[in-house]
C-alpha positions as CSV (number, residue, x, y, z in Angstrom):
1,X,155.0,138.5,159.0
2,X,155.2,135.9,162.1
3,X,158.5,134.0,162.1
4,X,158.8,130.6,164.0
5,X,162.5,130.6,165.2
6,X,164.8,129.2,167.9
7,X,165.2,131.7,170.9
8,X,168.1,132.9,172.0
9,X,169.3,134.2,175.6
10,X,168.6,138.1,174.7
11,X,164.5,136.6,174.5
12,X,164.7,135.5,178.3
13,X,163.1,138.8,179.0
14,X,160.0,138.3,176.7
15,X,159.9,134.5,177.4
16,X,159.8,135.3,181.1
17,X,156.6,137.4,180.7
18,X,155.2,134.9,178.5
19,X,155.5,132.3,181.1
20,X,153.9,135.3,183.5
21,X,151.0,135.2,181.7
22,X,150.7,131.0,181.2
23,X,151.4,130.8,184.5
24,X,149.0,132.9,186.1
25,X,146.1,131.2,184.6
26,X,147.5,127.6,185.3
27,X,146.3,125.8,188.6
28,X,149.4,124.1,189.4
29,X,151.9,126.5,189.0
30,X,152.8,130.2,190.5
31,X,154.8,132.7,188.2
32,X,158.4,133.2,189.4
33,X,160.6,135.1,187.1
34,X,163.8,133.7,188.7
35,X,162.6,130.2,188.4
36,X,161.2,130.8,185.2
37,X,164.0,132.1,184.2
38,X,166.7,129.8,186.0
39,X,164.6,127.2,183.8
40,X,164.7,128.9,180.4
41,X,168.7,129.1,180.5
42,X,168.6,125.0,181.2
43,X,166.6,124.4,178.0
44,X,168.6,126.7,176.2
45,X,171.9,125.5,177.6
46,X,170.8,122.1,176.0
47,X,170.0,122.0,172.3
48,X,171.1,118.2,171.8
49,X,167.7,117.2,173.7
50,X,165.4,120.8,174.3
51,X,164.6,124.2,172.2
52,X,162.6,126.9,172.7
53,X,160.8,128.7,169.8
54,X,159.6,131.8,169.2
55,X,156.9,133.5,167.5
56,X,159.2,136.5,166.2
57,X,156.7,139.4,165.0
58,X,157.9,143.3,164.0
59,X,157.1,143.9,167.3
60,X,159.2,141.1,169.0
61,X,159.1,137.9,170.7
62,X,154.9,137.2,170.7
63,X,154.7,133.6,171.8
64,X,156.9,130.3,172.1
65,X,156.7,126.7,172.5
66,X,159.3,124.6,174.5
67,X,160.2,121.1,173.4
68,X,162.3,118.3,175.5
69,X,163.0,115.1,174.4
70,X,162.9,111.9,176.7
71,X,162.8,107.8,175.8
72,X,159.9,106.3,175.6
73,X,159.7,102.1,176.4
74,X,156.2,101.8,174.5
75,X,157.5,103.6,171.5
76,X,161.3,102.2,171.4
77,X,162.5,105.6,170.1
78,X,162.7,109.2,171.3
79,X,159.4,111.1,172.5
80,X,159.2,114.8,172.9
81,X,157.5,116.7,175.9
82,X,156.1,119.8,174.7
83,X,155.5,122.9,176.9
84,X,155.1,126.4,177.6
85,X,152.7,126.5,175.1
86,X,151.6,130.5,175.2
87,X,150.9,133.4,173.1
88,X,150.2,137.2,173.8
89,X,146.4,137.3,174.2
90,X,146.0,139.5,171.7
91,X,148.1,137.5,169.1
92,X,145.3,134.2,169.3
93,X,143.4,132.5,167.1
94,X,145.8,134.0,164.3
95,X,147.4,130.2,163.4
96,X,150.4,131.5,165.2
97,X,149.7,128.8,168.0
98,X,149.5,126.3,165.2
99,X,152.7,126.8,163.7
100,X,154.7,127.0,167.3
101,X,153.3,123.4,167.2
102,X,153.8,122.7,163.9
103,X,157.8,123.9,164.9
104,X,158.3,121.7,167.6
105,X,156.7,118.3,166.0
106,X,159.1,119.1,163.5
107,X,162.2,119.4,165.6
108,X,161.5,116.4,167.3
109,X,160.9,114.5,164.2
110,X,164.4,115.5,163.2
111,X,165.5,114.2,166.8
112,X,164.0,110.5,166.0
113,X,161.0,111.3,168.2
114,X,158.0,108.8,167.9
115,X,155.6,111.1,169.4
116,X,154.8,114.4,171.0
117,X,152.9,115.3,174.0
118,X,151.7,117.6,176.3
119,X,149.7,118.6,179.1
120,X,147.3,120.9,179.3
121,X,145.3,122.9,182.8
122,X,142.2,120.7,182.9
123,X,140.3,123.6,183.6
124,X,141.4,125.6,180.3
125,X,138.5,125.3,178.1
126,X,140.3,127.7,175.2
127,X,143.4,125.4,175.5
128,X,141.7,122.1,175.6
129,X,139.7,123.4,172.7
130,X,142.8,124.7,170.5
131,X,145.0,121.4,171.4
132,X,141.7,119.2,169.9
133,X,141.1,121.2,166.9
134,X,144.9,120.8,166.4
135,X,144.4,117.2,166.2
136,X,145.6,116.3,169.4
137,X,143.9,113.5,171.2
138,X,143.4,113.0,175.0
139,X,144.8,110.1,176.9
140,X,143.9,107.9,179.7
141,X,147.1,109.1,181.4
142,X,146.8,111.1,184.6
143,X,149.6,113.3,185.4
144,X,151.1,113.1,188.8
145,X,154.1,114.9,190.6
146,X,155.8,115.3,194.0
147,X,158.1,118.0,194.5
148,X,161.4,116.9,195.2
């Protein structure tokens, strides 16, 4: 039995070698576990706009989704950013990915939000694959970013 369930700070641990593993097959980002971390206790030191979930199993903490919310001027209402979309390897193509989804849509329904998205390592086939069958749809959007 898989349980879909806000994380709490005695997860960083597990969420931390979570984000190890997304991170090390990700182009445009380097595992740090005092980043990763540093940035795990802001999302969970803000539940009014971001949550993290986990995917709680008998043996503990198997995967997690994170969720922020920003405003959005096309939509005129809340839209949610998700992220940290990652499961233990061993755990996929079980629906567990589908219901950390599932999770998050639903909190940021309950938040107002309009819409959900994410973004996805162009060069992760299995991911692209997983978000489409899901029912996600690509955009025309590019992502950009300079480091501050």
């Amino acid at each position: 039995m898989i349980a879909i369930e806000p994380a709490t700070p005695a997860d960083l641990p597990a969420l931390t070698g979570l984000l190890d593993i997304l991170f090390s097959i990700e182009q445009d980002f380097c595992p740090d576990a005092e980043k990763q971390q540093r940035g795990l206790e802001l999302l969970l030191s803000r539940p009014e706009n971001a949550v993290i979930l986990v995917a709680r199993g008998a043996q503990g903490v198997i995967g997690m989704v994170s969720a922020q919310l920003v405003i959005s001027t096309a939509s005129g209402a809340p839209s949610a950013w998700i992220e940290d979309v990652v499961l233990h390897p061993e755990r996929r193509a079980q629906g567990i990915g589908r219901k950390l989804l599932d999770a998050a849509a639903d909190w940021a329904i309950g938040k107002g939000a309009r819409r959900v998205q994410l973004l996805a390592d162009a060069d992760n086939a299995p991911a692209l694959g997983f978000y489409e069958h899901q029912g996600w749809e690509p955009t025309r959007l590019f992502a950009w970013r300079k480091f501050l």
